[in-house]
C-alpha positions as CSV (number, residue, x, y, z in Angstrom):
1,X,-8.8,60.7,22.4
2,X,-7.2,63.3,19.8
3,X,-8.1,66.3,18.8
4,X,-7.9,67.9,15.3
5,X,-8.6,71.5,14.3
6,X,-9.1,73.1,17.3
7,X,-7.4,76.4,16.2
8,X,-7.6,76.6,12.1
9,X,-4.0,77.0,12.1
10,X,-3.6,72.8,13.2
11,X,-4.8,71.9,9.9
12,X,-3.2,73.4,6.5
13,X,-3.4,72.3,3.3
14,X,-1.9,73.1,0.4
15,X,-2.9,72.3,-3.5
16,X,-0.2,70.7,-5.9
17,X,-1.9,71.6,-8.8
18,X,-1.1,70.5,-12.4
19,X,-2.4,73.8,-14.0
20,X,-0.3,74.6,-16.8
21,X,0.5,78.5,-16.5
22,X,0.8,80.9,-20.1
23,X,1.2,84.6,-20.6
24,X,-2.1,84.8,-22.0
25,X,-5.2,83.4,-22.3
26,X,-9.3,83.9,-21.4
27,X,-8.2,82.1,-18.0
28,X,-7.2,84.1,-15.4
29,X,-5.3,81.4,-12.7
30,X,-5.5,82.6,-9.1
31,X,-3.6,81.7,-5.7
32,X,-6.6,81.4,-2.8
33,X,-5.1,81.3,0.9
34,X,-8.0,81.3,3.1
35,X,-9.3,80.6,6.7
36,X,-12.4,79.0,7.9
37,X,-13.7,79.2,4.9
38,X,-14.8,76.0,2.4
39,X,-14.3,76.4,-1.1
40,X,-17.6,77.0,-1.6
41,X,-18.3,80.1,0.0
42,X,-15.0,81.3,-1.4
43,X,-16.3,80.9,-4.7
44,X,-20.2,82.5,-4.0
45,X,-18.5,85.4,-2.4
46,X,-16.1,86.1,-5.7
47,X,-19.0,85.4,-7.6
48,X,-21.1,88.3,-5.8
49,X,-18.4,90.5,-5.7
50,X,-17.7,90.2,-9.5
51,X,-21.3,89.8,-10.6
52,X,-20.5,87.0,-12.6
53,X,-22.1,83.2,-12.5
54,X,-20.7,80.5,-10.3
55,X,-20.1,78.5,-13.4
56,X,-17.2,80.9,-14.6
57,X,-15.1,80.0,-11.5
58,X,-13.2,76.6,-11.7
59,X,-11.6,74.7,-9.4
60,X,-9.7,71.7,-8.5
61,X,-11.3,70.0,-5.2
62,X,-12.9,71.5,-2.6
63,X,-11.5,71.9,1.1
64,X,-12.3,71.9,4.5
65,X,-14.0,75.0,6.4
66,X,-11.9,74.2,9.7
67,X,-8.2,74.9,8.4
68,X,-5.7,77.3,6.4
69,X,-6.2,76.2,3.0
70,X,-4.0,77.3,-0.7
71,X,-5.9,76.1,-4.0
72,X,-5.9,77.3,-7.5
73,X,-8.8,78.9,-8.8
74,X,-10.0,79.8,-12.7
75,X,-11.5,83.0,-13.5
76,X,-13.2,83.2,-17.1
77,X,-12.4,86.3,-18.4
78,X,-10.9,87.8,-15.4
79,X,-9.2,91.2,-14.4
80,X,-6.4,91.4,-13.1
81,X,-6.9,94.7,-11.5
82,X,-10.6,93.6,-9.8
83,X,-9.3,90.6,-9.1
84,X,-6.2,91.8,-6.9
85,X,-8.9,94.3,-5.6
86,X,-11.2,92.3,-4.1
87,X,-11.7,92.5,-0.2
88,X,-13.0,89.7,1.3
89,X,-12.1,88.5,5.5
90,X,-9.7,86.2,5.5
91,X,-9.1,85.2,2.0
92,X,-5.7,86.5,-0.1
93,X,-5.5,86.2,-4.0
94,X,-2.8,85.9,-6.0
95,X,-2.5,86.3,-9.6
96,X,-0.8,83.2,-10.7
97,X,-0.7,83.7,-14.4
98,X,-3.4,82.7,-17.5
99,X,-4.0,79.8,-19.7
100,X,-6.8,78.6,-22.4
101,X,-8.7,75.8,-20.1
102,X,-10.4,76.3,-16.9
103,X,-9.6,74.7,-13.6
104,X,-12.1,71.6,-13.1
105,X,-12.4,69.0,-11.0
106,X,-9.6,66.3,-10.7
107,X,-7.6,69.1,-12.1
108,X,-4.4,68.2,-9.2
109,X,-1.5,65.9,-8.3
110,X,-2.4,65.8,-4.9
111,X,-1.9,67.5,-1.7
112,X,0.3,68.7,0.7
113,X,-0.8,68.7,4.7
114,X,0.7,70.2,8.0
115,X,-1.3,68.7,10.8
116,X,-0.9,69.3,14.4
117,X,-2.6,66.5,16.2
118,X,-3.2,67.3,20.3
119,X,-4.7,65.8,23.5
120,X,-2.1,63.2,23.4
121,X,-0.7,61.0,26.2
122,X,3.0,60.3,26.1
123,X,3.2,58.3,22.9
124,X,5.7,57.4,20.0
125,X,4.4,58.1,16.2
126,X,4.9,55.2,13.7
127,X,5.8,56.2,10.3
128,X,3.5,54.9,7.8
129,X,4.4,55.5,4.0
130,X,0.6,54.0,3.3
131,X,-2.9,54.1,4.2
132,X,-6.2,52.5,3.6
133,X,-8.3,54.8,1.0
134,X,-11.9,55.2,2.6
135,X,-13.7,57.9,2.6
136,X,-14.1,60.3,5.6
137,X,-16.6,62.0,7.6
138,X,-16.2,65.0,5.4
139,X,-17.9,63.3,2.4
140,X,-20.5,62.4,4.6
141,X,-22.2,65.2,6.9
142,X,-25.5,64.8,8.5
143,X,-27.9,63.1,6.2
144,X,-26.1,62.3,3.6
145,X,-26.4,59.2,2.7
146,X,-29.5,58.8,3.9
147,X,-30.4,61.2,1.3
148,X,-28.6,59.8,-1.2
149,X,-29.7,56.7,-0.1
150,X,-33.8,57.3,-1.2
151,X,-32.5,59.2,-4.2
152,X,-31.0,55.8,-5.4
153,X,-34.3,53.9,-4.5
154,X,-36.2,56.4,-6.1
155,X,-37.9,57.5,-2.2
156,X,-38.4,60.5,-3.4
157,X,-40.9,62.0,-0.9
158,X,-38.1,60.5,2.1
159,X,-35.2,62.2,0.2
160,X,-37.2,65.8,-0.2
161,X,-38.4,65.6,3.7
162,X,-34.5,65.5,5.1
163,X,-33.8,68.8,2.5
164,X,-33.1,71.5,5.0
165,X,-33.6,74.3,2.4
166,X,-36.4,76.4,2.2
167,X,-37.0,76.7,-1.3
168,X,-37.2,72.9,-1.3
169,X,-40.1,73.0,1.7
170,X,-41.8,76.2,0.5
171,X,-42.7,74.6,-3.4
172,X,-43.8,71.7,-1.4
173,X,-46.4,73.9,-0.1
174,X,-47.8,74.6,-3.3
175,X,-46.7,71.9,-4.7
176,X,-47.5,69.0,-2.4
177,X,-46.6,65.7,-4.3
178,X,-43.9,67.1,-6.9
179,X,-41.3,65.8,-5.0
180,X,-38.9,65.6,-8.0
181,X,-39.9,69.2,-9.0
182,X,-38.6,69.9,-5.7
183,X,-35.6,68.1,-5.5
184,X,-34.6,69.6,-8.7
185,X,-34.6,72.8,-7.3
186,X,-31.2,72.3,-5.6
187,X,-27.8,72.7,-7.5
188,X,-26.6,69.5,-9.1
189,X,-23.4,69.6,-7.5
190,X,-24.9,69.8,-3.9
191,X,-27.3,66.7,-5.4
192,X,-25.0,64.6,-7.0
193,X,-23.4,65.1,-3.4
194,X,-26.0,63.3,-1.9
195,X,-25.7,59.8,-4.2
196,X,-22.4,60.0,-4.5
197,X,-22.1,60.1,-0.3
198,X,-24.0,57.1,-0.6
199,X,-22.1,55.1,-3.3
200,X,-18.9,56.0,-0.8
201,X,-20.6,54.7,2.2
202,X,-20.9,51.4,0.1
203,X,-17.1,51.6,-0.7
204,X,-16.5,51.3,2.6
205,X,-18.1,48.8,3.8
206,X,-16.9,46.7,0.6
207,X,-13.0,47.3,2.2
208,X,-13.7,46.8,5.9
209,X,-15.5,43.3,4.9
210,X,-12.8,42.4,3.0
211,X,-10.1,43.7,5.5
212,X,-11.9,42.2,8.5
213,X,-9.8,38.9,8.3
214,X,-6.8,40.5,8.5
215,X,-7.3,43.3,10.6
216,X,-4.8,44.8,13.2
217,X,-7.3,47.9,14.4
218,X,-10.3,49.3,14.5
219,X,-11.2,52.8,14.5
220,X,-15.0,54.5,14.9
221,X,-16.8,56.2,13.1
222,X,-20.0,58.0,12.5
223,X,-21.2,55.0,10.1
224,X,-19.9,51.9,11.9
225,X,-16.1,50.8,12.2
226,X,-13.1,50.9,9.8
227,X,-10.8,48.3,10.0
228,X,-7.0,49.1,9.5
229,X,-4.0,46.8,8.7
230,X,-0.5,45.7,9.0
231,X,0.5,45.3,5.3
232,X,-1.2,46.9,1.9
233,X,-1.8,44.9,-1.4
234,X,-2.7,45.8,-4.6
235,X,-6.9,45.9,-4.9
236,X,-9.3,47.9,-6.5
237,X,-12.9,47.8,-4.8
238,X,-15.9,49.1,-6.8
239,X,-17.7,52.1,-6.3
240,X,-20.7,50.5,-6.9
241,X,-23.4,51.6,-9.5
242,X,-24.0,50.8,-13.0
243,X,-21.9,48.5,-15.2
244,X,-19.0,48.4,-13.0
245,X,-16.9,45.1,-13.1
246,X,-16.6,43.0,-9.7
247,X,-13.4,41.3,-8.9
248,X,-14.2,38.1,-8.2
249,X,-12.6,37.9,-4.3
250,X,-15.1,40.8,-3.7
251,X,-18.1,39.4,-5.5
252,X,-19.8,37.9,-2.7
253,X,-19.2,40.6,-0.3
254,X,-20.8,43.1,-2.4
255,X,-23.4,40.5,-3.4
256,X,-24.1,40.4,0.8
257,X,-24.3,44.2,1.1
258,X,-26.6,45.2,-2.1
259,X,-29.2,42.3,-0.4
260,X,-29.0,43.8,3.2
261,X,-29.6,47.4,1.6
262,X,-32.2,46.0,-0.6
263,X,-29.8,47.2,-3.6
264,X,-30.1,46.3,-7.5
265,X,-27.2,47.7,-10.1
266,X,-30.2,49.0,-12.0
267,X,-30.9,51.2,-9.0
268,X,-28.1,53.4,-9.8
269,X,-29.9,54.6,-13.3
270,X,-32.4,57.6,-12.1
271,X,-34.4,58.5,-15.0
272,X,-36.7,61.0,-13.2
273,X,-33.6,62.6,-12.5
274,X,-31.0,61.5,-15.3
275,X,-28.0,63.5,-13.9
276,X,-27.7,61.9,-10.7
277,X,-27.1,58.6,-12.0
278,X,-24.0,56.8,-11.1
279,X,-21.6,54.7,-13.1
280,X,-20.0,52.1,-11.6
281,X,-15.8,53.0,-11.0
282,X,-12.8,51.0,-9.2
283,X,-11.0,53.0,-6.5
284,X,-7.6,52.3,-4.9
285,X,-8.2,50.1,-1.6
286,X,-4.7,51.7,-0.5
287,X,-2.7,54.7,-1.0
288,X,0.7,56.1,-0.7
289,X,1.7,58.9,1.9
290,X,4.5,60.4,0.5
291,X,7.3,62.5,2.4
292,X,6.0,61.8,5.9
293,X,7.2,64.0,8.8
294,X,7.2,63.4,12.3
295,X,7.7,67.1,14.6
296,X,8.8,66.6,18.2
297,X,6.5,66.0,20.6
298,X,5.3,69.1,22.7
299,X,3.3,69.9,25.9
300,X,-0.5,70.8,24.5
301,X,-0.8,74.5,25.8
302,X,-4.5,73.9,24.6
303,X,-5.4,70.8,27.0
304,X,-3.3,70.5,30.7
305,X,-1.4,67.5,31.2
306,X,-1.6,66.1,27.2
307,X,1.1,66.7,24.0
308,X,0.5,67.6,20.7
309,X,2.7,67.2,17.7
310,X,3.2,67.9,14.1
311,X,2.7,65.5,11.1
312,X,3.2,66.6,7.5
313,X,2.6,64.7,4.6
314,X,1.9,64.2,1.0
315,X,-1.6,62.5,-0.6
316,X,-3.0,62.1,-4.1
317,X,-6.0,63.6,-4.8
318,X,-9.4,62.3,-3.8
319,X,-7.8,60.6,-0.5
320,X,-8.3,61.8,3.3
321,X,-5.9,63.2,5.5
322,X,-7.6,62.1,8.5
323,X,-7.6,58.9,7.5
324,X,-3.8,59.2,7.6
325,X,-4.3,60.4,11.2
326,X,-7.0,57.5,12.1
327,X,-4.6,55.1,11.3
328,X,-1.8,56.4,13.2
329,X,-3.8,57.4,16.3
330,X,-7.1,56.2,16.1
């Protein structure tokens, strides 16, 4: 089997943004090269060290702890001076230049990745210049969709008893049936997380059904099996929630996987908690991998007897790159 990301340095990425740089502006644009660090604790850790709210910090995507990572970053009202003096392990700013809109999410053309995979036997790397767009194990953690799962069926004592968070579990205390109090405590990014972890999970399973007919692999997973193919075609599957529109050469597959997860459209709408209600979207089935390189194959000075070798490649926002690296290894 593979291996990924056993030194950070296997696994860089690096933002193409689409920020469009002025002299001036509230916006301060910065440069963030970092390592094993997610963008998250980049941004509380600016946040602390500028005493300023999370909110004023803007950013494009967020990526992986377990890699060298670039991304832009949007500072409201930012100096340059405290900016550039900021010390924090591992992470390098630069001031990129200003503008009148802050960096939000979606805010990218894609991005570019250097990937060294290892623990291989002697083998030849196919090219590919596509790949199937499911999610990955990133978007999915631990309990994710579980939680976002009782969240959709409004289980709201199951979804506040897998919250690993204190503040959650100590208002429960005092507050023994508010579980919706509770849940509401967390940040609505971490719990739109949740549902929208779920809704992906659903995605997936709408492509491998409809890919199963015409499949030439299949790869493992934590949530079942992904199913991989020779050729690509032009699909859109829905990301299933509320008014979305069902192609009809997918309508009975999602029909068979809302009645075996006891599903109604309607469930998507969470009026107790209005914010994490999900509109239905269509997503790209496949994708295009754009200037793919293949590196020479090497002995693995990590793991006796195997090879590594280095892939780089270029993906539009909101796909995987290991995805690219299931499907060419998996």
């Amino acid at each position: 089997m593979y291996k990924l990301k056993q030194i950070p340095e296997d696994f860089i990425v690096k933002e193409i943004s689409n920020v469009k740089m002025n002299p001036s502006g509230p916006y301060t644009y910065i440069l963030i090269r970092k390592k094993l660090k997610n963008t998250m604790d980049v941004v509380k850790e600016i946040s602390k060290l500028l005493n300023i709210p999370d909110k004023k910090i803007g950013f494009a995507g967020s990526k992986d702890k377990h890699a060298i990572t670039q991304q832009v970053f949007s500072i409201e009202r930012g100096n340059k001076e405290k900016l550039l003096g900021l010390k924090m392990k591992d992470v390098s700013i630069e001031i990129l230049g200003y503008g009148n809109i802050p960096v939000s999410l979606g805010d990218l053309r894609g991005n570019l990745f250097e990937i060294v995979v290892r623990n291989l036997d002697l083998v030849r790397v196919i090219e590919t210049d596509f790949v199937e767009n499911y999610f990955d194990e990133q978007r999915f953690s631990s309990n994710n969709v579980k939680i976002g799962r009782h969240l959709i069926k409004k289980e709201f004592d199951q979804a506040a008893s897998l919250l690993d968070d204190w503040k959650v579990k100590d208002y429960l205390l005092k507050k023994e049936s508010d579980y919706i109090g509770a849940i509401r405590l967390l940040p609505k990014r971490l719990l739109k997380m949740y549902v929208h972890a779920y809704q992906s999970y659903l995605w997936n399973e709408t492509l491998v059904k409809y890919l199963k007919l015409k499949k030439w692999k299949e790869v493992d997973y934590s949530l079942g099996k992904l199913v991989f193919v020779k050729e690509k075609e032009n699909l859109q599957v829905p990301l299933i929630g509320f008014g979305v529109e069902i192609d009809e050469k997918l309508k009975g597959i999602i029909e068979e996987i809302m009645e075996r997860e006891n599903l109604s459209f309607s469930d998507f709408i969470i009026r107790q908690i209005p914010e994490l209600s999900l509109e239905g979207d269509l997503r790209d089935a496949f994708v295009s991998v754009q200037d793919f390189k293949v590196g020479i194959i090497e002995e693995d000075e990590l793991n006796s007897g195997k090879k590594k070798v280095k892939v780089s490649f270029i993906l539009g926002k909101g796909s995987y790159a290991t995805m690219v690296i299931k499907r060419l290894f998996g």
